[in-house]
N, C-alpha and C positions, 0 to 999 in steps of 0.2 A: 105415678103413672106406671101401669105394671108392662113388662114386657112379654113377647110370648111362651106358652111352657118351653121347656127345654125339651121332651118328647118331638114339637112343632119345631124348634131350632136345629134340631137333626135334620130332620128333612128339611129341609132349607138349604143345609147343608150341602146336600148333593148338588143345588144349582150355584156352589159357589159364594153362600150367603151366609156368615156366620153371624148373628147379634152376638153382643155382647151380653152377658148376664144379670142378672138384676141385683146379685150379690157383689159381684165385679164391679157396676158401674155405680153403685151408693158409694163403695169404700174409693172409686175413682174419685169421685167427684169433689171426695174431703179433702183433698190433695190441692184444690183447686179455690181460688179467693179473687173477686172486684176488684178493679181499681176503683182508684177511692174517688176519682171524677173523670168527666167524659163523657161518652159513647163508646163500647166495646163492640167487637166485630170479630164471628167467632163461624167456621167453617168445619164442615165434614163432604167430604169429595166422596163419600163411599156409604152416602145416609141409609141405606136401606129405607127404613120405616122411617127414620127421625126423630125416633124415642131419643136416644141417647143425647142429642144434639138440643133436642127440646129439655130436656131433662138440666143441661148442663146452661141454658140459657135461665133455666128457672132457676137454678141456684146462684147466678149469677149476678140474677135481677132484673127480671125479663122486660121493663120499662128501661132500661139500659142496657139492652144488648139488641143488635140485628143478628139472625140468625141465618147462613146462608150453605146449601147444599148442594148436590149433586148424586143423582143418583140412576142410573139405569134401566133399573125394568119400572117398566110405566105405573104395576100397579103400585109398588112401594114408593114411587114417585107420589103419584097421588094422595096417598097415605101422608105421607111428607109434607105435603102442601097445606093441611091441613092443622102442621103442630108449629111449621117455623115460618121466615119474612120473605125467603125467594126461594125455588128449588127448579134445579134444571133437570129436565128427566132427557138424558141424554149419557152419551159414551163421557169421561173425562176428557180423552183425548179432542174429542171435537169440541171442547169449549175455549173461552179466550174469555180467561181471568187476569185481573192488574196483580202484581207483583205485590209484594208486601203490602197487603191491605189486612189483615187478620190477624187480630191479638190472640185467637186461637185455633190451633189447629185439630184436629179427633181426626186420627185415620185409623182407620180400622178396616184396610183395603181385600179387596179379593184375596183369596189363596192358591196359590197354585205354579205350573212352571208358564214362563211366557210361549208361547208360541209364534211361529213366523207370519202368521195372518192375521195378528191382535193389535189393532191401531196402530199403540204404544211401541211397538218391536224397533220400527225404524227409528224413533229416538232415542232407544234403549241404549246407554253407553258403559261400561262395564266388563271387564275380565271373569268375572266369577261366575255363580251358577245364573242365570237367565228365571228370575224369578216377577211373577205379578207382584207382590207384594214392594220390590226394590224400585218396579217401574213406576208403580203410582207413589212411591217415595219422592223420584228424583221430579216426578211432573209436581209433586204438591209443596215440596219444599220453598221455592221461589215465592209461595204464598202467604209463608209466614213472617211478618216483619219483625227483625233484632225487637230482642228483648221481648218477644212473643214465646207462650209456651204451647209444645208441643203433648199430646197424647198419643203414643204410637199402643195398637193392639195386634201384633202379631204370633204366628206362631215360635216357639222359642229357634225350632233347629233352620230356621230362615239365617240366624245373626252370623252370619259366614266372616270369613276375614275382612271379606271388604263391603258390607253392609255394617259392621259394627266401624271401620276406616272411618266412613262415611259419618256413621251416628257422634263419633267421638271428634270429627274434626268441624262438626256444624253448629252442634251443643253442652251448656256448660250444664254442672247440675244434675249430670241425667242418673237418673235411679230405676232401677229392673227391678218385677215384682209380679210372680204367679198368680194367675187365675184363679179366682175363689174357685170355679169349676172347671176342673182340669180333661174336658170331653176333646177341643182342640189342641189342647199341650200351649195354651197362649202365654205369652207375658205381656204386662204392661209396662211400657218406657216412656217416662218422664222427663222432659230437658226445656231448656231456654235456649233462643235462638242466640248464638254472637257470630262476632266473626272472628275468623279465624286467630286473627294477629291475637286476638283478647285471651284464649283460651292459654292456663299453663299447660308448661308440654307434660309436666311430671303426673297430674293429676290426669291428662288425656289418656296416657299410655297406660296407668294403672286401671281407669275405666274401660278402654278396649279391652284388657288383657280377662276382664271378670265377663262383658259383653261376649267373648270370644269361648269363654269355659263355659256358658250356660246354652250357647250355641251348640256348641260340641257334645252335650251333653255327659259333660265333667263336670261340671258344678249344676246345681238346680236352686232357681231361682225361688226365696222363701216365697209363700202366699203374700198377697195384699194385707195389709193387715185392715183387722175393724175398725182401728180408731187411728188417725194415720200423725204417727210421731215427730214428724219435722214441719219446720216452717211452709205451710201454703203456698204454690205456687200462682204467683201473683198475674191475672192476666190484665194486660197494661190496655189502653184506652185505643181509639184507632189512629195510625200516624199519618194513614194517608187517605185518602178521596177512591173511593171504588169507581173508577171510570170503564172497567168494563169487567161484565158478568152473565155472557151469553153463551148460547149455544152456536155454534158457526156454521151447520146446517141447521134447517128449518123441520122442527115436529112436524111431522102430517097433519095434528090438529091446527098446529098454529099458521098452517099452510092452507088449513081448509077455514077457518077462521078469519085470516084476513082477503081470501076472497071474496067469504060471504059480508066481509063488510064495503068491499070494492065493489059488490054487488057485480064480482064476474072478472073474469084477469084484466077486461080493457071497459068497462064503463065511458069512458070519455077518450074519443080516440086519440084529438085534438089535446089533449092536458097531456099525453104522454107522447106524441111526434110529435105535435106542432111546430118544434125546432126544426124537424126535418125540413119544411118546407119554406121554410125562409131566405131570400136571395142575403148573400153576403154583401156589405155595404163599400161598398169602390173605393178609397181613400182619398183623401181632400184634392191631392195632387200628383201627379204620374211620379214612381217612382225613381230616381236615378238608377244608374247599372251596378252603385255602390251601397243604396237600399238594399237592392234586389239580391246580391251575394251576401247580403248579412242577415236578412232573411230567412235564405234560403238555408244558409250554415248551423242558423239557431235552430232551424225544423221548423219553420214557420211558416215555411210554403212545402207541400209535396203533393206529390200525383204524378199526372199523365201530362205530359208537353210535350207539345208536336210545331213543328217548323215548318217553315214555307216550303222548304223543299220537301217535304212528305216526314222526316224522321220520326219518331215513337220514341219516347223515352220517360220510364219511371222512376221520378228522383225523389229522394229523400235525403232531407240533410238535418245533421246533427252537430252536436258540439260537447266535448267532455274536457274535464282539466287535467294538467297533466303536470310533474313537477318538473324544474330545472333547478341540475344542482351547479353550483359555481363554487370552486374552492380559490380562497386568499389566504396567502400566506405574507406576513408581516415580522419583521425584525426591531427588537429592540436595542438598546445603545449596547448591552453586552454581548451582543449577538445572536441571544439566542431567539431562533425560530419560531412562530408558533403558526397555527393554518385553522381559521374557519373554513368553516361549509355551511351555504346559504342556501334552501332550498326556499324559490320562487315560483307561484302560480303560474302558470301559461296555460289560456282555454285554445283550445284546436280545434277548428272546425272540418268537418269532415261532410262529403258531398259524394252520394250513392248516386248515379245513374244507371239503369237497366235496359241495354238495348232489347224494343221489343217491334223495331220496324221488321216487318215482315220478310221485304225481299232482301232485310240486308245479312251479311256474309256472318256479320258480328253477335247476330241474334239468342239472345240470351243470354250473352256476356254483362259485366258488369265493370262500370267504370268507376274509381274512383278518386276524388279531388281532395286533396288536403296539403294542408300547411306544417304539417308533423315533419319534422325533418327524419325522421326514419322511413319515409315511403318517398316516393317520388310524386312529378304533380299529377301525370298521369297513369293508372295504372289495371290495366286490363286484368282482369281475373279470370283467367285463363286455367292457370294452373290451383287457382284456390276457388273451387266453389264454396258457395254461398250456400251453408243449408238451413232450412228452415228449422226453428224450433221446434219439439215433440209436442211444447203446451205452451198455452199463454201464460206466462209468469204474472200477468197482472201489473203492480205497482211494485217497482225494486225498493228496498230502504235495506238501510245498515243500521245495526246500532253506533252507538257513541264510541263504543272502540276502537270496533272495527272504522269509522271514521278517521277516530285520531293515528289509526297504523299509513292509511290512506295520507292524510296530511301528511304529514311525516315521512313519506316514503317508503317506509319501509313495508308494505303489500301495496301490489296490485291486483285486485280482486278478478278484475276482467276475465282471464282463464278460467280463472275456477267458474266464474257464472255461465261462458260458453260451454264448457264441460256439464253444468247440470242441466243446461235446457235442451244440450242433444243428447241426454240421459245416459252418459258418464258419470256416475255414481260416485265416482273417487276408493276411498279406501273403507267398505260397506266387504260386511259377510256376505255368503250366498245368498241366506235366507232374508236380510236387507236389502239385496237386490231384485231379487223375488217379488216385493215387498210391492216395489217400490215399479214393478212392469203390473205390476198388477192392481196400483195407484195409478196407473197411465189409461187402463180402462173403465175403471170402475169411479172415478174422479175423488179419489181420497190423498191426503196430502203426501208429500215427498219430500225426500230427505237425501242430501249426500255431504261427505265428508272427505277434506283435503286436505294431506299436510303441506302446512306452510312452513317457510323462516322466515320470520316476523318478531326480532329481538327475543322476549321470551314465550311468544307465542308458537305452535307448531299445529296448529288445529284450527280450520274452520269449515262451521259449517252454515248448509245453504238451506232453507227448506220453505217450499212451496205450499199454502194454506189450501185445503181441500176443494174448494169454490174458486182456486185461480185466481184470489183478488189479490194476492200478496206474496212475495218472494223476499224472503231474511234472511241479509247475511251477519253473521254474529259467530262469536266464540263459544264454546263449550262452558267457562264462565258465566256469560250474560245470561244462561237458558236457567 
């Protein structure tokens, strides 16, 4: 399958779109070898056309491999669709791909520097130069599962200190290697994924240090060769279940596609309110007054309640856990002392009222009830208004870390989430704050970042999914 002249890859050029060569990608791809059983599962986030990706699937064994993409401007999307198993014609950043699903990775990203109003920016995390090429790094790397190998195609003077940091503390193996045509100054980098603990340090440092010189343009990296002299890198089987490979807004086709199969936004008005109009079902038996407070505390009741004597009040009640710690201290026959500390769950119920009787004095204050012994039982909010969120967060989740810090005691996340939903940013550049007022109108996602002390943790972050369905709080790690 031939790719297009190089004259045509010029121009291309200019929007951003480099293919790779047709002399570059033969001697690529001898680099590359099957597993020996399976289903292989094999990615490019930056498909362009989807020659190369096709290309590497057919050498691969194209009845054993799924071949999966992304790519941006619609027409080479299309293009795309046409040679591999799914292609999302969409931004990277607005997609939501599972983690280590891919025994291989092809990035062969944009060129260029990142700018403050390019998706990516706000997750962009890094001291060095602010480049496209590092940003669709660190979005694409989580994609590749250990013992997966990687194809990176970038320009050489990209390999900065700490893009090559990066390269040499991710993967083992890795081998640099010039462009049969040297129009963009590219190299190609070769590695397996490990993790970190696996990697030796003696063999890291020597690879940075050569990563480092061909950046600097102190060393230049020899050409690819024709016939490629080391053991193939082996692309391993898939380890895990692709449970998501979407776009997280909606194409305008696939917007106008499944209206016309809805035959119009509401076809049946009834299949989509019907719930609305359903009376709620009264329960077996009158509630006690010790029902009614556990209820209430779970969130299980809320609204409008009004009294015989006229009052207005909108209550909401909730319940979250909270730890107790208790320290014992115990002696043994030789005296010596020793002290656990026993951290025990306790859920606290917590009960909102909102004076909203009209003639009364109190109007608009808020009341609140709880069993936290850090507050009292009753307590007027007087002095601490209550502000409203900037956006809906949607559905809060933490990952598993961030959990076990939670158990454990050591974070309490609660501030930092108050701070990002009245759009405290935390510890964000200008241009990430920018970013991120300007995600508040346009409904793209949001990002902030807080340091913590949290044993060896000092970092998290919160970030809100462009549709509002979701708020993540997770470590710089987990991403």
């Amino acid at each position: 399958m031939a790719l297009m002249f190089p004259r045509l890859a010029r121009n291309f050029a200019r929007n951003g779109y480099y293919p790779t060569d047709e002399i570059t990608l033969e001697r690529t791809l001898q680099a590359l070898t099957p597993a020996t059983s399976g289903r292989m599962r094999i990615c490019d986030p930056c498909a362009g056309e989807g020659v190369a990706l096709a290309e590497a699937a057919h050498l691969l064994g194209r009845d054993q491999v799924q071949a999966f993409a992304v790519e941006y401007d619609r027409e080479r999307a299309d293009h795309a669709r046409g040679l591999l198993d799914r292609v999302l014609h969409s931004d990277l950043f607005d997609t939501l791909i599972s983690r280590q699903s891919f025994g291989l990775l092809w990035l062969n990203p944009p060129y260029g520097d990142l700018v403050a109003d390019h998706s990516g920016a706000s997750q962009y995390q890094g001291s060095g130069r602010r480049r496209l090429e590092k940003a669709f790094y660190q979005r694409c790397l989580p994609l590749l599962q250990y013992g997966g190998v990687m194809v990176l195609i970038v320009p050489h003077y990209v390999l900065d200190d700490e893009f090559t940091g990066w390269l040499s503390n991710h993967f083992a193996e890795l081998r640099v290697y010039g462009a049969a045509d040297p129009t963009f100054k590219q190299v190609v980098i070769f590695g397996i994924r490990v993790r970190r603990q696996d990697l030796a340090r003696a063999s890291t440092n020597q690879v940075r240090s050569r990563l480092q010189a061909i950046g600097a343009g102190q060393d230049q990296a020899e050409e690819i060769p024709a016939s490629w002299p080391w053991e193939p890198y082996l692309v391993p089987s898939a380890a895990n279940e692709l449970e998501h490979f979407y776009r997280i807004t909606l194409e305008p086709e696939q917007f106008a596609a499944e209206i016309l199969r809805l035959r119009g936004l509401w076809p049946d008005f009834n299949l989509h309110f019907g719930q609305a109009g359903l009376q709620p079902r009264a329960p077996v038996r009158e509630l006690s007054r010790w029902h009614l407070a556990l209820a209430l505390a779970a969130g299980a009741i809320s609204g409008v309640v009004r009294s015989k004597s006229g009052r207005t009040l909108v209550v909401k009640g909730d319940t979250y856990k909270d730890k107790v710690r208790k320290t014992e201290f115990t002696e043994d026959e030789k005296g010596n002392v020793s002290e656990v500390r026993i951290l025990t769950d306790r859920f606290i119920p917590i009960i909102r009222a909102w004076e909203m009787t009209p003639s009364s004095v109190h109007h608009g204050q808020v009341l609140i009830i709880s069993s936290s012994p850090a507050s009292t039982d009753v307590v007027p909010a007087v002095d601490e208004p209550v502000t409203a969120p900037l956006f809906n967060p949607g559905q809060i989740v933490m990952t598993a870390a961030i959990s076990h810090l939670v158990e454990t005691g050591q974070l309490n996340p609660t501030p930092a989430l108050k701070r990002h939903l009245a759009g405290d940013w935390g510890e964000l550049c200008d241009d990430d704050r920018a970013s991120n007022q300007l995600a508040l109108t346009h409904g793209d996602r949001l990002f902030s970042s807080y340091d913590i002390d949290a044993g060896d943790e000092s970092r998290l972050w919160i970030i809100t999914e462009a549709d509002r369905s979701a708020t993540t709080l997770l470590l710089p790690s987990d991403y």
